[in-house]
C-alpha positions in Angstrom: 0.0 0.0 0.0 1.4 3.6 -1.1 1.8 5.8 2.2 1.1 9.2 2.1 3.9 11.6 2.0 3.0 13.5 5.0 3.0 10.1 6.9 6.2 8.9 5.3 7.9 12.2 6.6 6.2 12.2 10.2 7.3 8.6 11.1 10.5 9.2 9.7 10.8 11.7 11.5 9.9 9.8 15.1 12.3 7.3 14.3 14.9 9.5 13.7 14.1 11.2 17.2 13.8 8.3 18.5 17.8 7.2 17.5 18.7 10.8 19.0 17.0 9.8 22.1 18.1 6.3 22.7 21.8 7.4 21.6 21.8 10.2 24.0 20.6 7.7 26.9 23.7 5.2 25.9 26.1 8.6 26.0 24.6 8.7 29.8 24.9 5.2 30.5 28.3 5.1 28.9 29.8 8.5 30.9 28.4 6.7 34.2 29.2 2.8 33.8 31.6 2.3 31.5 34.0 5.3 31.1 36.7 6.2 33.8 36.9 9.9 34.5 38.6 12.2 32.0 37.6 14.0 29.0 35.7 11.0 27.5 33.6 10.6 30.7 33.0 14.4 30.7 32.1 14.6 26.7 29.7 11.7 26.5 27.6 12.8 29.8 27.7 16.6 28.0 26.7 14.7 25.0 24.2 12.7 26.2 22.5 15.7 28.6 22.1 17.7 25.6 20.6 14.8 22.7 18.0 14.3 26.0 17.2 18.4 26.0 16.6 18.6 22.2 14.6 15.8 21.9 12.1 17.2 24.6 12.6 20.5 22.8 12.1 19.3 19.7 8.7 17.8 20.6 7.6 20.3 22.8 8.0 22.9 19.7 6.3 20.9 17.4 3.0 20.7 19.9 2.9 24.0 20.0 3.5 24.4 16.2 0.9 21.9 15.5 -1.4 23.9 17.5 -0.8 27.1 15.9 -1.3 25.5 12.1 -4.0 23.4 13.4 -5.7 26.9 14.6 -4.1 28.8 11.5 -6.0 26.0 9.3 -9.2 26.0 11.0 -9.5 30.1 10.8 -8.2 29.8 7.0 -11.3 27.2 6.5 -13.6 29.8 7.5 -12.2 32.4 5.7 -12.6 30.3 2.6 -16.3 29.1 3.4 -17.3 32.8 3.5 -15.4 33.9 0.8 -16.2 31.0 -1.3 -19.0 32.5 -3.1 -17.2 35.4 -3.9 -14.6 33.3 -5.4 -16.8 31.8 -7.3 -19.2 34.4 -8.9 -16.4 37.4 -8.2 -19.4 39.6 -6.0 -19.3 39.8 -2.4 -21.6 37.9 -0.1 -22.5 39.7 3.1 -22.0 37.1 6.0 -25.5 37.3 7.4 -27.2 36.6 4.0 -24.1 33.5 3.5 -25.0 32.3 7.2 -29.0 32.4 6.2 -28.5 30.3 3.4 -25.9 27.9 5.1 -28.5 27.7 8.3 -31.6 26.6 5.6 -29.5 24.6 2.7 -26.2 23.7 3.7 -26.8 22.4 6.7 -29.6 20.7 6.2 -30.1 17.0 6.4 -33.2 16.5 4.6 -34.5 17.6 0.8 -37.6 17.5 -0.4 -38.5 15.8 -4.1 -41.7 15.3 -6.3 -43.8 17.6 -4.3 -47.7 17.9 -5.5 -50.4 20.0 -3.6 -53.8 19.0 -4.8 -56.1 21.6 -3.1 -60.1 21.5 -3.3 -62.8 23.7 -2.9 -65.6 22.9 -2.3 -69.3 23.7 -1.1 -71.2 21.7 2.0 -73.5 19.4 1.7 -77.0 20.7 2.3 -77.6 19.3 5.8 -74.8 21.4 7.0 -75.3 24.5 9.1 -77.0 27.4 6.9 -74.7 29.8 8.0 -71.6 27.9 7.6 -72.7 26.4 4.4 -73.2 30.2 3.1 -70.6 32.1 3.8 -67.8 29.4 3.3 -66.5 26.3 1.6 -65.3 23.0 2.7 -61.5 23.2 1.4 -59.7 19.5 1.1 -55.6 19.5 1.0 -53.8 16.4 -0.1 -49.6 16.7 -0.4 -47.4 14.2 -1.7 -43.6 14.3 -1.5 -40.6 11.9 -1.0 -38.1 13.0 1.8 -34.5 12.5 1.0 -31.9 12.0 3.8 -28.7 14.2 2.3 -26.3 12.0 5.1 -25.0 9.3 5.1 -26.3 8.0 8.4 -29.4 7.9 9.3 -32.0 10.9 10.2 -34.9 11.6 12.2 -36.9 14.2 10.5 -40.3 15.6 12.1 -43.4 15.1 9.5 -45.2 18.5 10.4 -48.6 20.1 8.7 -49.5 23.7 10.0 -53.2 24.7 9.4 -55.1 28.1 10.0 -57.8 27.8 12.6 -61.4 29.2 11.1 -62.1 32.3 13.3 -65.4 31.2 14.4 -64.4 28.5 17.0 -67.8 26.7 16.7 -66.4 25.3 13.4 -63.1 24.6 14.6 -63.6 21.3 14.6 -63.7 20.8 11.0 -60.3 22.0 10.8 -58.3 18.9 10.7 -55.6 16.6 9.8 -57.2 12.9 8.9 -55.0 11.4 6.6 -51.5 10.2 6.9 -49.3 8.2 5.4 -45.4 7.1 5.8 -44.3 4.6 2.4 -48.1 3.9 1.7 -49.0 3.0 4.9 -51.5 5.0 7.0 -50.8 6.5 10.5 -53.4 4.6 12.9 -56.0 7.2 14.7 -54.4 7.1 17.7 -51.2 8.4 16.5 -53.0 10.7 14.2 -54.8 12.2 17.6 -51.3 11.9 19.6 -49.8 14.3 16.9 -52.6 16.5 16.7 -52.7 19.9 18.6 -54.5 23.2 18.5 -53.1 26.7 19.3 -55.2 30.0 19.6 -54.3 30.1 15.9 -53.2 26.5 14.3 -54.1 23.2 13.9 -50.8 21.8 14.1 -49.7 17.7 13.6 -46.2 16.4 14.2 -44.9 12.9 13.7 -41.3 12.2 13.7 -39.7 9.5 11.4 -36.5 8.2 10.6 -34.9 8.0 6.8 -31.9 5.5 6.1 -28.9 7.0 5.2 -29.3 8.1 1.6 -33.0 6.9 1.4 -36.2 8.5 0.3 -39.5 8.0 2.1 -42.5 8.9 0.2 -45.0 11.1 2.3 -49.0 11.8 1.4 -50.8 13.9 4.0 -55.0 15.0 3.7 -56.3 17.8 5.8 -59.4 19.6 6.0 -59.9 23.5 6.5 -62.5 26.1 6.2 -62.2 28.4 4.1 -64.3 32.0 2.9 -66.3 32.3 0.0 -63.5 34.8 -1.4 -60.3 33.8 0.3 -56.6 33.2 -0.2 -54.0 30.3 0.6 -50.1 30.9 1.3 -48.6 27.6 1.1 -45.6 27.3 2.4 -42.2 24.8 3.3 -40.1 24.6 5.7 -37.8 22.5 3.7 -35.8 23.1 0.7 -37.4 21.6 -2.5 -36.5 20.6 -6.0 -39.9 22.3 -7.4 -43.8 22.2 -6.5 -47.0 21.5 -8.4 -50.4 23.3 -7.7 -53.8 21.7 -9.0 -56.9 23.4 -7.6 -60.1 22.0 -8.1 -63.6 24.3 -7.9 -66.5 21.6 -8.7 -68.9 24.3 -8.1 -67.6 25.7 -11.2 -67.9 29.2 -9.8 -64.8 30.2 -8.8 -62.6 32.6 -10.4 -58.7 31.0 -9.0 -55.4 32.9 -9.5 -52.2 32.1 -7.7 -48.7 33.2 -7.8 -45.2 32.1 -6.4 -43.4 34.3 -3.7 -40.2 33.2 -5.7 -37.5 34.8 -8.1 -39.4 32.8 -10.9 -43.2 32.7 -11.8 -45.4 30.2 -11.7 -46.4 28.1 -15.5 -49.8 27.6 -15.5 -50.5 24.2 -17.5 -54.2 23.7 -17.3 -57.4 25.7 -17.3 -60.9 25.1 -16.9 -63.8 25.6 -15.2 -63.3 22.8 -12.9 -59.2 22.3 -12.8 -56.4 24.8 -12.7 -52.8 23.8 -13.0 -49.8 25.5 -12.3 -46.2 24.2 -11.7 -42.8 26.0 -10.1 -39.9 24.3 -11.5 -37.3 25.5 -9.4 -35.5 25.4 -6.4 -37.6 26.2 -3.5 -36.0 27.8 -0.2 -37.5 26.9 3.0 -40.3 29.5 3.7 -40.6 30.5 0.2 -44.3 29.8 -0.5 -47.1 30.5 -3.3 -50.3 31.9 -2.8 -53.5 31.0 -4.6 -57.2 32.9 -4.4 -60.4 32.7 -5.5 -63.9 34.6 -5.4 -67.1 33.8 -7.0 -67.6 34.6 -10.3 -70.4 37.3 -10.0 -70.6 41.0 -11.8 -70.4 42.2 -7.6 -67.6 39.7 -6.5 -65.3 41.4 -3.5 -61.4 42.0 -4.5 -60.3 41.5 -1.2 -58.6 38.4 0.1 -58.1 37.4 3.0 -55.2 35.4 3.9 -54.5 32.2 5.6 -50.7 30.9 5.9 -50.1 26.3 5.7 -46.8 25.5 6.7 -45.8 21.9 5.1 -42.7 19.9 6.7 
């Protein structure tokens, strides 16, 4: 097996201390045992004293100098990382926007892949409550995605779906996470009630899971939420994403839906109908980049106002 050269040169190095060492211990021995007194006696215990001295010189020097390089190195290494984009594109990144991205991207252990938002709105059925049935819609949110572990060990990641509570707490409990499922395989009821927790302002469900090193596990969530007659959604992630696809669904048929990216590039619409709209963002997604859809009824009086409602997806 070829050694390295900085190895070669280190342990040559020892055993050539070493030899200084052990020689300087027989000059001892010698000037003590085995030489009568005289010059000799006198020159191999001198000898001797001093091959002892610079050996224990010599290492103490070289802890200390490895500890200067060793600090030298490390303080060069982050030099470099923060300069490394300015080396690269030749513009200067300032440190808080390089530590942002290193915090959200960099560091990060798990990527999100294939993501697909399928988002319906919908009216009640008619033996729902009068009021609720006219002034709001019963909105149905189904996410897909495959979670891949970046490391090459394996990860625990926390599943998490964020939903806005409806203001009117008498239909709070319609606001809810019911579906679930890890590789195919749906979350009993129990653990989908374990996760399940409400804030003055969320709906909130957490499971945590683990990803083999270098795997993908394939993620499909459905959650309920109530929604205005003219209202908006701000989807959002709080993972970094290769892209995201938007289908909204109106089987009322009167709907008018628009929706836009919060993102350096625009959204591609790719279908359009009365029922089904389409749109795709194939790009790189940040985490807390989002897009934001809306809709009102299509009516010569419809309001322009939207109000706003953020889902955070994990």
């Amino acid at each position: 097996m070829k050694l390295n050269s900085d190895d070669f040169l280190v342990k040559h190095h020892l055993v050539l201390y070493a030899l200084i060492f052990l020689s300087a211990l027989l000059c001892i021995i010698a000037s003590h045992y085995w030489l009568e007194a005289g010059v000799a006696k006198t020159l191999f215990h001198e000898l001797g004293f001093a091959g002892v001295v610079s050996v224990i010189l010599i290492f103490t020097i070289e802890k200390f100098s490895r500890e200067r390089h060793k600090l030298a190195a490390e303080a060069l290494l982050e030099r470099i990382n923060q300069d490394l984009f300015r080396a690269i594109y030749k513009r200067y990144i300032p440190e808080a926007v390089f530590e942002e991205v290193e915090k959200c991207v960099m560091m990060g252990s798990v990527y999100r892949e294939s993501h697909e938002l399928d988002y319906t709105i919908d009216a009640f059925a008619a033996d729902v409550d009068p009021e609720l049935k006219a002034s709001s819609y019963q909105c149905t949110a189904q996410t897909s995605y495959k979670l891949r572990n970046l490391l090459d060990q394996d990860a625990r990641h926390m599943v998490t779906v964020l939903l806005e509570r409806p203001l009117d707490i008498r239909h709070d409990a319609w606001c809810t996470v019911n579906e679930v499922c890890i590789n195919g395989v749906p979350l009993s009821s129990n653990l989908l009630a374990k996760g399940m927790t409400r804030t003055d302002q969320h709906v909130i469900f957490r499971h945590e899971i683990e990803i083999p090193a270098g795997a993908k596990v394939d993620i499909r969530t459905r959650s309920v939420l109530i929604k205005k007659k003219t209202d908006a959604e701000i989807w959002c992630s709080r993972l970094p994403s290769d892209g995201l696809t938007l289908t909204v669904s109106t089987p009322t048929k009167d709907l008018k839906v628009q929706a836009s990216a919060n993102h350096a590039e625009a959204l591609q619409q790719k279908l359009d109908n009365p029922v089904t709209r389409k749109w795709v963002l194939d790009f790189g997604i940040f985490p807390y980049q989002s897009i934001i859809f809306f809709w009102q009824p299509v009516t010569p009086h419809a309001h322009t106002h939207h109000a706003e409602s953020l889902t955070i997806n994990a």
